[in-house]
C-alpha positions in Angstrom: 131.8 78.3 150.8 133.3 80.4 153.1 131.6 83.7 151.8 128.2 81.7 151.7 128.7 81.1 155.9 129.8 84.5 156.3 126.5 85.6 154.5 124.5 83.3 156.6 125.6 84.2 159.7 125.3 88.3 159.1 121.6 87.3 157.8 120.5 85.5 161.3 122.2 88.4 162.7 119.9 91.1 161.0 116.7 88.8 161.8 117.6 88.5 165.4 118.6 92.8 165.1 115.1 93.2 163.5 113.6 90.8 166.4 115.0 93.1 168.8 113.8 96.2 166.6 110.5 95.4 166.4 110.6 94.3 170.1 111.5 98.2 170.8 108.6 99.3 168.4 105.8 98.4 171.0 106.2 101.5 172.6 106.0 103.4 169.2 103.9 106.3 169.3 103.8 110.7 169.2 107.0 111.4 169.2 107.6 112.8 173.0 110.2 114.4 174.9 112.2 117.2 172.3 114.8 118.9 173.8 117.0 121.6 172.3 120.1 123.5 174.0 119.4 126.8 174.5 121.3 129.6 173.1 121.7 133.2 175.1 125.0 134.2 173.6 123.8 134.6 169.9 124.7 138.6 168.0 122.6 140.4 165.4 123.2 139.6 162.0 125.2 137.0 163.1 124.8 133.2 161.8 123.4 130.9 164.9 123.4 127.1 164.8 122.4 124.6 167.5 123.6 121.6 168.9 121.4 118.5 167.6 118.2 117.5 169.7 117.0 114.8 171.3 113.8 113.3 171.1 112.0 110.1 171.8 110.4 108.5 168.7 110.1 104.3 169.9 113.6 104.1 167.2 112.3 105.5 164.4 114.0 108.5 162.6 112.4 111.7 163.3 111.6 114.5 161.2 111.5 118.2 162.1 109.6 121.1 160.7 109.8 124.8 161.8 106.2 125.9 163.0 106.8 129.4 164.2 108.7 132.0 165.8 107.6 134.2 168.2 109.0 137.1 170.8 108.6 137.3 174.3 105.4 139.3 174.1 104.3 136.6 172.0 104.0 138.4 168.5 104.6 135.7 166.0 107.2 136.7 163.1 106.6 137.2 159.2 108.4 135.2 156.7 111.2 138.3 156.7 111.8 136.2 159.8 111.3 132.9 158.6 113.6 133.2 155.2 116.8 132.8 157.0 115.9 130.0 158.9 116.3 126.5 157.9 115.9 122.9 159.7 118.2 120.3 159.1 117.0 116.8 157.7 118.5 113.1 157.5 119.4 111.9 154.4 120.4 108.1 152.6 123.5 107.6 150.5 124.8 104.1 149.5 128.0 103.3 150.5 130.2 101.2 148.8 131.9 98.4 150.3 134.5 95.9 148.8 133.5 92.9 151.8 133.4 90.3 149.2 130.0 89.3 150.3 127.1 88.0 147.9 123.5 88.2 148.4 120.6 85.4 148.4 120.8 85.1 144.8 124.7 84.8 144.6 125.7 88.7 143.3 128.2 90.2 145.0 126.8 93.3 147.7 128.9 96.2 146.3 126.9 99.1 148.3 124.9 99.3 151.5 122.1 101.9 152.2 123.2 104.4 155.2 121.2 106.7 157.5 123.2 110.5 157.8 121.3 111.8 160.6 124.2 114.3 161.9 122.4 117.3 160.8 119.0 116.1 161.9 116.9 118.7 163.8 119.5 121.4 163.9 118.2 124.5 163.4 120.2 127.2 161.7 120.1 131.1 160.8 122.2 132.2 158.4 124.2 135.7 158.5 122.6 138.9 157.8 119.3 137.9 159.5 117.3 140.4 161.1 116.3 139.3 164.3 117.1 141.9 166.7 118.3 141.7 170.4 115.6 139.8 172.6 114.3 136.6 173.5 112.6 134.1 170.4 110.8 130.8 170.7 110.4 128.5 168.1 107.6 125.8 167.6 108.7 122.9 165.9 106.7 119.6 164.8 108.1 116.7 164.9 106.8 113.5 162.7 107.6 110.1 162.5 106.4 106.5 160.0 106.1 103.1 160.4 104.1 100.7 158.7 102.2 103.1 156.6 100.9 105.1 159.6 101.9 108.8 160.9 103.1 109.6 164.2 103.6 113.7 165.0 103.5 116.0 167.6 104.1 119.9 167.6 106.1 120.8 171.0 105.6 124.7 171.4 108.5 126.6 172.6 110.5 124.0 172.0 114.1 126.0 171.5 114.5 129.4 173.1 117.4 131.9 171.2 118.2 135.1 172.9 119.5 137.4 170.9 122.6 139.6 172.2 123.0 143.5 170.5 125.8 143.9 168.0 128.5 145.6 169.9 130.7 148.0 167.6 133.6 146.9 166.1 134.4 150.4 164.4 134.3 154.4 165.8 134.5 156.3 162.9 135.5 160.2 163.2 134.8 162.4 159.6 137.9 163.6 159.0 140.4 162.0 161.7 141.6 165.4 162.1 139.6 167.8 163.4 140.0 171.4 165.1 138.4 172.8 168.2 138.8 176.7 168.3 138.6 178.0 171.7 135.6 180.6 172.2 133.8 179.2 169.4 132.1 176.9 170.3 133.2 174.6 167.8 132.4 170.8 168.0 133.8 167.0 166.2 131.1 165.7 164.2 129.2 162.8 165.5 131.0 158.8 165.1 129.6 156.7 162.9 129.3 152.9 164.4 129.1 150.7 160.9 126.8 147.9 161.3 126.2 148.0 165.5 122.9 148.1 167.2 122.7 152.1 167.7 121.1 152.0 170.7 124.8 153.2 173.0 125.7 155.7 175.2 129.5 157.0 175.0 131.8 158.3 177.5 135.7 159.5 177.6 138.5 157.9 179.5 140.5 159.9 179.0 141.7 164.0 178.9 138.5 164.7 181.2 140.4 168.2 182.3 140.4 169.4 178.7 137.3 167.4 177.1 133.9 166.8 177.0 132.1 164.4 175.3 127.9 164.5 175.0 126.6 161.0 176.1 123.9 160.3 173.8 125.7 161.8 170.3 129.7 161.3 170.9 129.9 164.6 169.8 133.1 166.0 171.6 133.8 169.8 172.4 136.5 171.5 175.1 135.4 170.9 178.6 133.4 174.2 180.2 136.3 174.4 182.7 139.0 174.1 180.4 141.9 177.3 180.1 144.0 177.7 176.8 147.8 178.3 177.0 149.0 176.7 174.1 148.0 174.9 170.8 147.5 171.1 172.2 146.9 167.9 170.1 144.8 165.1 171.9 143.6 161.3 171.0 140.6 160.7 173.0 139.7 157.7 174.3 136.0 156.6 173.9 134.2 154.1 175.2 130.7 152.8 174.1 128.5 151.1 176.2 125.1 149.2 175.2 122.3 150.6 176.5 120.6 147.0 176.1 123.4 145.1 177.4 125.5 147.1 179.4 128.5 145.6 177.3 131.7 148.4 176.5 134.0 148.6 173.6 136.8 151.0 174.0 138.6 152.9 170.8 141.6 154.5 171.0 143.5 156.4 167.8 139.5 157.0 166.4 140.0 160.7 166.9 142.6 163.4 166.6 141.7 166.9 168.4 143.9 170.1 167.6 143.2 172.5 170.1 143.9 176.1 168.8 142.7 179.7 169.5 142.5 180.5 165.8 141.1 178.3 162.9 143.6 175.7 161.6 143.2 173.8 157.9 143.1 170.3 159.4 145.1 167.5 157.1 142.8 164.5 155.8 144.4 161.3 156.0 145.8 159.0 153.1 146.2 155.1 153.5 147.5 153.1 151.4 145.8 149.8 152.0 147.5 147.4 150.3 150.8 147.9 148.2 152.2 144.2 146.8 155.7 144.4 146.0 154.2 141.8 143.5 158.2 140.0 144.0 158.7 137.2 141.8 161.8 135.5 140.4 160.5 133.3 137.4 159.5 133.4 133.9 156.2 131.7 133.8 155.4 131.4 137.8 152.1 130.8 139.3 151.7 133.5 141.0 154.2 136.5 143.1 153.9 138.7 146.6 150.3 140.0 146.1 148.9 138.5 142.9 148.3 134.8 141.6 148.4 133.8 138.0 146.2 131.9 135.5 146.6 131.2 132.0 143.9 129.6 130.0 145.7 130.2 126.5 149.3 130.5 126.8 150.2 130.9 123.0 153.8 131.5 122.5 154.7 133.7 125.2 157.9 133.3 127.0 157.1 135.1 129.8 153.6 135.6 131.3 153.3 137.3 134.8 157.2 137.1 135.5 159.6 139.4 136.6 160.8 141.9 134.3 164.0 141.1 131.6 163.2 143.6 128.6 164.8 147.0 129.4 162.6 148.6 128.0 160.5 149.2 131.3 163.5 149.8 133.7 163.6 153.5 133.7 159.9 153.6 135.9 161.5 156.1 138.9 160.0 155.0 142.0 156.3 157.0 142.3 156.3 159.0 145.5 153.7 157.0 147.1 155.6 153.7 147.1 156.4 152.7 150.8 159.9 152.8 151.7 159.8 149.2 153.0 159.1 148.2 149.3 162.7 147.4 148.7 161.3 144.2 146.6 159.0 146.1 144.5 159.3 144.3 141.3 157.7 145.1 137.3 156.1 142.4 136.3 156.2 141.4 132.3 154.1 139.3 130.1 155.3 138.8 126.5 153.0 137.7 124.0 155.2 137.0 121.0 158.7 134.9 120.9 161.5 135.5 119.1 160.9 135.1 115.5 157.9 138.2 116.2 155.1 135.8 115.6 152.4 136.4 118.2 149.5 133.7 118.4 146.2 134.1 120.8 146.7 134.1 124.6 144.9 134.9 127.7 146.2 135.1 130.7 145.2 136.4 134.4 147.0 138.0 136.9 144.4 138.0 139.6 145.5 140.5 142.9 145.0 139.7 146.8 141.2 139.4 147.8 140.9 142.9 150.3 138.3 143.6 153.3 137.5 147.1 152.4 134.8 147.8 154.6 136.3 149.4 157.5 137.1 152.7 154.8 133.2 152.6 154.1 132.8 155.2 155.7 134.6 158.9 155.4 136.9 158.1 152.7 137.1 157.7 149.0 138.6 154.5 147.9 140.4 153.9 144.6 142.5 151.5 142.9 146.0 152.6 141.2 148.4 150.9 138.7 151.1 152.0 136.5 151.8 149.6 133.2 153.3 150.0 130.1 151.9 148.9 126.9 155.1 148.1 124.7 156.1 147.4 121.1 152.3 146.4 119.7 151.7 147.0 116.2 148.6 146.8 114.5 146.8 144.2 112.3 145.9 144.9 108.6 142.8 146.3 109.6 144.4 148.7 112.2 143.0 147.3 115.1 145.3 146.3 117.8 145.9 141.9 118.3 146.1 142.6 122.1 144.9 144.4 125.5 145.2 144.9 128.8 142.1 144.6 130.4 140.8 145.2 133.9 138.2 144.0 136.0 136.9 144.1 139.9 134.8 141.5 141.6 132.9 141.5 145.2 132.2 137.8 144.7 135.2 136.2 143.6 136.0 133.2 145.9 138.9 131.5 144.2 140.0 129.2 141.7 139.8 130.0 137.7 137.7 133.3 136.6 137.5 131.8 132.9 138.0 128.8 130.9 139.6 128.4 127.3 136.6 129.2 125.7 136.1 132.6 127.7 133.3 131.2 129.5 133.2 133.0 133.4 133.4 130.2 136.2 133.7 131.9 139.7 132.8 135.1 140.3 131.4 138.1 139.2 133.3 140.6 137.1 132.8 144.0 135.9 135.2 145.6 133.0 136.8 148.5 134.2 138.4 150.0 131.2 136.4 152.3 129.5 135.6 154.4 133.0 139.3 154.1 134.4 140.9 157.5 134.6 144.6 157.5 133.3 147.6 160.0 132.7 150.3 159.5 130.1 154.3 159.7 131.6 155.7 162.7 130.2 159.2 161.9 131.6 161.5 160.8 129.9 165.5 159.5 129.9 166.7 159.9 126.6 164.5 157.9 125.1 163.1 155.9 127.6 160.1 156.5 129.8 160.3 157.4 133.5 157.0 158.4 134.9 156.6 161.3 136.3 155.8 164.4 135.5 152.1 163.2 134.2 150.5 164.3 131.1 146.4 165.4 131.2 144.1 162.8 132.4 141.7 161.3 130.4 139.1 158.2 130.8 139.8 154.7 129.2 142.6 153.0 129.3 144.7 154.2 125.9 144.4 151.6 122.9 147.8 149.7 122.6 150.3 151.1 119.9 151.6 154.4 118.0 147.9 155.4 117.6 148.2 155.8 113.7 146.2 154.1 110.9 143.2 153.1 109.9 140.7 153.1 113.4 137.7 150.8 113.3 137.6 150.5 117.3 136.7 154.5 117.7 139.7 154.4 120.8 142.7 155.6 119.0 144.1 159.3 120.0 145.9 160.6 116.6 149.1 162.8 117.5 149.8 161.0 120.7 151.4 157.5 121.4 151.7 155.3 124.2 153.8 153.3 122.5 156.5 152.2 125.0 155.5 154.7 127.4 154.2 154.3 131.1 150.6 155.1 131.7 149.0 155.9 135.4 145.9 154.7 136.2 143.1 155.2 138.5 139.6 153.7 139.4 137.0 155.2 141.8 135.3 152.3 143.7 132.1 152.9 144.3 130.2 152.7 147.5 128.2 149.6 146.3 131.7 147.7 145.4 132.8 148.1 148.6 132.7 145.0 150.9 134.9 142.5 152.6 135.5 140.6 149.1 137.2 142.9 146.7 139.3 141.7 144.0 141.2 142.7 141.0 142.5 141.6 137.8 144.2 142.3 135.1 143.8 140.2 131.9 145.7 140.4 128.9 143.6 139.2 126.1 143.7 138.6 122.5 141.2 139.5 119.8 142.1 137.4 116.8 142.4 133.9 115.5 145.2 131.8 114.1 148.8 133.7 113.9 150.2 137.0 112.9 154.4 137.6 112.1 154.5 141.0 112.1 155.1 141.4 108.6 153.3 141.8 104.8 151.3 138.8 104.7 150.6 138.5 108.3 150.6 141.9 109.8 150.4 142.8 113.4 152.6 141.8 116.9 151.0 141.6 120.4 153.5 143.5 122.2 154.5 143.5 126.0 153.0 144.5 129.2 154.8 145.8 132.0 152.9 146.3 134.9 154.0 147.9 138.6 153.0 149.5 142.0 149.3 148.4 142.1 147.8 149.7 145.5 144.1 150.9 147.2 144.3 154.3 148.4 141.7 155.2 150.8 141.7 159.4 151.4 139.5 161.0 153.5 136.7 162.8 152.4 
């Protein structure tokens, strides 16, 4: 009885709302009155989103369509334009609600229908756009509906973006290093500014007495007045200034000028831009310093990802390139057999940091480096190996699994690395164990798993050499097209057969061990 009051009294409620409603209606017509903040503060290529509008519609819910664009001289804009620019809508959802209350006919109301109108209006331009500094207008229509009839009205120049130059966040100087050689009239090259509106003027802040710097080029070259006494090393100072804007960036450490009286070879520059310890204190963990795991098939492996226990792999001396503050730097192990040498299928991810690699876009050569050690695999009956380490590098991986348990892909984009990877064989040695360094020959493809004997149905095996318990360097040349802000690798180790192999007669074959360490991006200038 109770419910059936309650229902009553929200009905007489709604007729007395819609009373009200339709009392507001009279007035219903064009819609009238569209207002939009303006933006002045917006950057090229940069994403741009307003603040809702307002308009007067009589109560009804508006809708908005983008009519054109045009520029202060009035040139309307193409659909190059157009492509990155969308207009946001209102939309209906039902909302469930647990109110206990029952309708006309005595069901219960489980959902109510619900206006989202927060995005309404707004107009948005997505990153990467190509509207270029200035002033744009838009045109926007703006309809309404009630009772079967139209109501619309197109308000021209209705939101006014101005468009800001996109100040440089980069000065790059080809090779860091260079050498001015009094009397000859030698010159820096000219900076690079990735990505900024070009249209800059440059000017020193520094070392005036000794340098000169040309104002449309950034060339730099010893000042006219300038007397030699000794060899000198500078860092200019350079600032850029919009010619558009009249907005400066200043760089400092961009440049490195060796001022000699006799030609000098100048050193190029090696950084190491990201050197994991990959530290990690358990068997079967989720993840280390560095580097995150995922296992879709675990199989029987004891340890997948973890730090290293097997001996076998200790004897790795430290490469020369490790950073000294890499006291942690740990070899990680995945097993893929137990105990009893029975080895059944697994795959298993260890997937490194995402890296920002754009700001070496310019004037170096990237890479990616690993050492690993493919350990005590033996072959199946048909000589092929049961395992591998495989390797792969994304520019669109975002997070969360790369595969499922059936080898379908889920996020990202991955290319297979292997076959073009250059890689050199550790010829050192401890008795018997394998050290590193000094390297063998480099070759391409990473080296099949195992002694390298038998029968050979893959093509990959290299008779008269193994890499059987031995530590292999590797090395991949990223290309210019792979390098972005969203670069990722992984290692996989993967499984190519089905049900269980012992290692013995009737079930020939073991999946072995891999030991991997020191993965780091080298960047070395060209």
């Amino acid at each position: 009885m109770k419910k059936q009051l309650l229902f009553l009294l929200l009905s007489c409620l709604m007729v007395i709302s819609c009373k009200d409603k339709k009392e507001d209606l009279i007035s219903i017509g064009n819609p009238s009155n569209l207002k939009y903040i303006e933006i002045t503060d917006a950057r090229e290529s940069r994403a741009i989103t307003t603040f809702a509008p307002t308009v007067q519609t009589g109560g009804l819910t508006p809708k908005f369509e983008l009519v054109s664009i045009v520029t202060k001289d009035g040139t309307t804009l193409g659909q190059s334009f157009l492509q990155h620019v969308t207009v946001g809508s209102s939309s209906t959802a039902n909302i469930s609600i647990t109110s206990g209350l029952i309708d006309a006919n005595g069901n219960p109301v489980n959902a109510v229908a619900a206006t989202n109108s927060a995005a309404n209006g707004i107009i948005r331009i997505a990153s990467g756009h190509n509207f270029t500094a200035g002033d744009y207008y838009f045109t926007v229509k703006v309809s309404t509906e009630f009772e079967g009839r139209q109501y619309s009205t197109v308000f021209d120049k209705a939101f006014h973006l101005r468009i800001a130059p996109l100040l440089p966040t980069n000065l790059i100087y080809s090779p860091k290093n260079q050498n001015l050689v009094v009397g000859a009239g030698s010159k820096t090259s000219a900076p690079i500014l990735p990505n900024a509106n070009p249209d800059v003027y440059f000017e020193l802040t520094n070392h005036h007495d000794k340098l000169s710097i040309n104002k449309q080029t950034g060339v730099i070259s010893l000042a006219s007045n300038y007397a030699y006494t000794a060899r000198e090393v500078l860092q200019p100072t350079v600032k850029v200034v919009s010619n558009i804007s009249s907005e400066a960036v200043i760089f400092e450490n961009k440049l490195t000028v060796i001022i000699t009286n006799a030609p000098e070879v100048m050193p190029l520059e090696t950084i190491y831009v990201f050197y994991p310890t990959l530290n990690v204190n358990a068997a079967l963990p989720s993840g280390g310093v560095g580097y995150t795991v995922q296992t879709d098939i675990a199989g029987v492996s004891p340890r997948i990802w973890g730090n290293r226990t097997n001996s076998v792999a200790s004897y790795l001396v430290a490469p020369t390139e490790r950073p000294t503050s890499n006291t942690g730097q740990t070899i990680i192990e995945t097993n893929t057999f137990n105990a009893s040498a029975v080895t059944t299928p697994v795959s298993t991810w260890m997937v490194t940091s995402t890296q920002d690699l754009t700001p070496f876009q310019y004037g170096y050569q990237l890479s990616f480096n690993y050492y690993y050690m493919p350990a005590y695999q033996t072959y199946m009956s048909d000589g092929r190996t049961p395992t591998d380490l495989e390797v792969y590098i994304s520019t669109d991986y975002t997070g969360g699994d790369i595969q499922d348990v059936n080898g379908n892909w889920v996020s990202g984009t991955w290319t297979k690395v292997n076959d073009v990877m250059k890689c050199q064989r550790s010829e050192g040695v401890s008795g018997s164990n394998s050290i590193g360094a000094p390297w063998g020959t480099e070759f391409t493809g990473t080296p099949y798993p195992g002694d390298q004997n038998g029968a050979n149905p893959d093509g990959k095996k290299r008779p008269g050499v193994t890499f059987y318990n031995k530590w292999v360097k590797c090395n991949y040349v990223i290309s210019s097209s792979q390098i972005t802000k969203n670069v990722t690798v992984a290692f996989k180790v993967a499984s190519y057969f089905q049900g269980q192999i012992s290692n013995n007669a009737s079930a020939p074959g073991r999946g072995g061990t891999y030991f991997l360490s020191d993965f780091y991006y080298k960047a070395v200038e060209n």
